[in-house]
N, C-alpha and C positions, 0 to 999 in steps of 0.2 A: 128654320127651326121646326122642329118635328115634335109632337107632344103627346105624351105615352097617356092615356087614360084608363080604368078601369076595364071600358069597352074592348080595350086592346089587349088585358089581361087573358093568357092561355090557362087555357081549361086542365084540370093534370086529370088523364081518364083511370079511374079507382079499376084493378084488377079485379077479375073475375073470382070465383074458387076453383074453375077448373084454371085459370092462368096460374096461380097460385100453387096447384096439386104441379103442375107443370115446372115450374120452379124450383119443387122440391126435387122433381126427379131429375128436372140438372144438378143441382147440389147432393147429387149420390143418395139420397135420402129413396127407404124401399117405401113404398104408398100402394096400399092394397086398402080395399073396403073391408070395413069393422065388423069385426064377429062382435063385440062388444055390448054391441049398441043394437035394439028392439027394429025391427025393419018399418016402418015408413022412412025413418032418418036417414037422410045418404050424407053417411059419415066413415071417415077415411083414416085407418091406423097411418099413421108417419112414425119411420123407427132408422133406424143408425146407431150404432155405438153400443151395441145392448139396450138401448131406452127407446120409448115409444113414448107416444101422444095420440089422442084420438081429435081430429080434427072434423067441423061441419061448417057448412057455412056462415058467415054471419049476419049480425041486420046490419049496423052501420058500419061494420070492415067487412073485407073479402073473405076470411077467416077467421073461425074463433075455434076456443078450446074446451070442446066435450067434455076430455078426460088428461086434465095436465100431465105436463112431462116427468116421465116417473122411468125406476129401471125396471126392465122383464126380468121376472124369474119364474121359473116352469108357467111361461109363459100369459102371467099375467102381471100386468103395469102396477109396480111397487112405488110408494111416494115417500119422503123422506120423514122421517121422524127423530127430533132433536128432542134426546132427553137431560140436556145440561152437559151431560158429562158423554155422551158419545152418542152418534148419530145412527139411526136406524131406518132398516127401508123393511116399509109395511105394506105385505099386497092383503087380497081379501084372506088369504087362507094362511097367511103365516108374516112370522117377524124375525130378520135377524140382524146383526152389526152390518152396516157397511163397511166397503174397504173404499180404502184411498182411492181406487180404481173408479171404481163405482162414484162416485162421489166427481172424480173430474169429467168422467163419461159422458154423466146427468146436464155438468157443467155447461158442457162443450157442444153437448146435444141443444139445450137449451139456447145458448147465443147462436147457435147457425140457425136455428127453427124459428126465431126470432126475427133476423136479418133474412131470412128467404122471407119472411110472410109479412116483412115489414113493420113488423112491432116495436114497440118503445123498447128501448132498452137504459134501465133505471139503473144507478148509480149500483146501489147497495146489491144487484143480482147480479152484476158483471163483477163484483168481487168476487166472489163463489156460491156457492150451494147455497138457496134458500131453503128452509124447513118447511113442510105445508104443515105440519105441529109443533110447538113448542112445550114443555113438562117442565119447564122452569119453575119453582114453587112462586116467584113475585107474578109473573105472568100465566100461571095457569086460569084457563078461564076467561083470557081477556078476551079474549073474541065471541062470547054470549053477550045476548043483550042484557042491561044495566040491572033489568030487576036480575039476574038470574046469575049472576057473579056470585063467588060464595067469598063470603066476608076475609079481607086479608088478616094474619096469623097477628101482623101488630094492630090489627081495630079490634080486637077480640080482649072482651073484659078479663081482669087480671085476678084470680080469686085470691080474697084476704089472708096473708101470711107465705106466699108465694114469694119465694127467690127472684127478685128484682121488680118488685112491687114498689111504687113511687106513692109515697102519704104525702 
């Protein structure tokens, strides 16, 4: 009988970033170095599908993400913007509607960039599209810190004689 110990546990060897850059470009994925990004940083646009990402190395993964997965338009990485009632992609210089297109593009870019570079992939993002903003009037704001929240619509005193006023 033979007995497995920890000593006998294999090592799993963590990828590099150029194995990684390497991987992408098996997965059809174009990987050119970033105009984006100020030069000491050796960081690498990854794009497919219309959308891009700016990838650099990371400390404790092979990869991480400069400049999340967003769609190109006149050639700079637009991020999604959810205002309740229809979704939008914001680059620096401009705003418009998304199309459906666009939107499974981001999707689709995202789960393969994901799966090449070995990332988590969370429940609620393999549904679809995540926002990197929200404009929901309950959530607007949640993402400041605590002191810096502006007070929600029902903590806001009620002034006297006011339509729906509780004595």
């Amino acid at each position: 009988m033979h007995e497995w110990g920890p000593e006998m546990a294999k090592k799993v060897k963590q990828p590099s970033f150029d194995d990684v850059l390497a991987t992408l470009r098996g997965y059809k994925f174009d990987v050119a170095p970033s105009q984006a990004v100020a030069k000491p940083v050796h960081a690498f646009q990854i794009s497919k599908y219309g959308c891009a990402a700016v990838l650099v190395a990371g400390t404790t993964t092979p990869a991480a993400a400069l400049i999340k997965p967003g769609v190109v338009i006149a050639g700079e990485i637009g991020f999604v913007l959810d205002r309740g009632y229809q979704k939008f992609i914001k680059t620096p210089s401009s705003e418009r509607a998304a199309t459906a297109d666009q939107l499974k593009a981001l999707h689709r870019f995202t789960e393969e960039l994901r799966q090449a570079t070995g990332g988590v992939s969370l429940y609620n993002e393999a549904m679809g599209t995540v926002s990197n903003e929200s404009w929901y009037d309950r959530v607007k704001g949640r993402n400041l810190p605590e002191a810096e929240r502006p007070t929600p619509a029902w903590e806001l005193p009620v002034a006297p004689g006011t339509p729906g006023e509780v004595s």
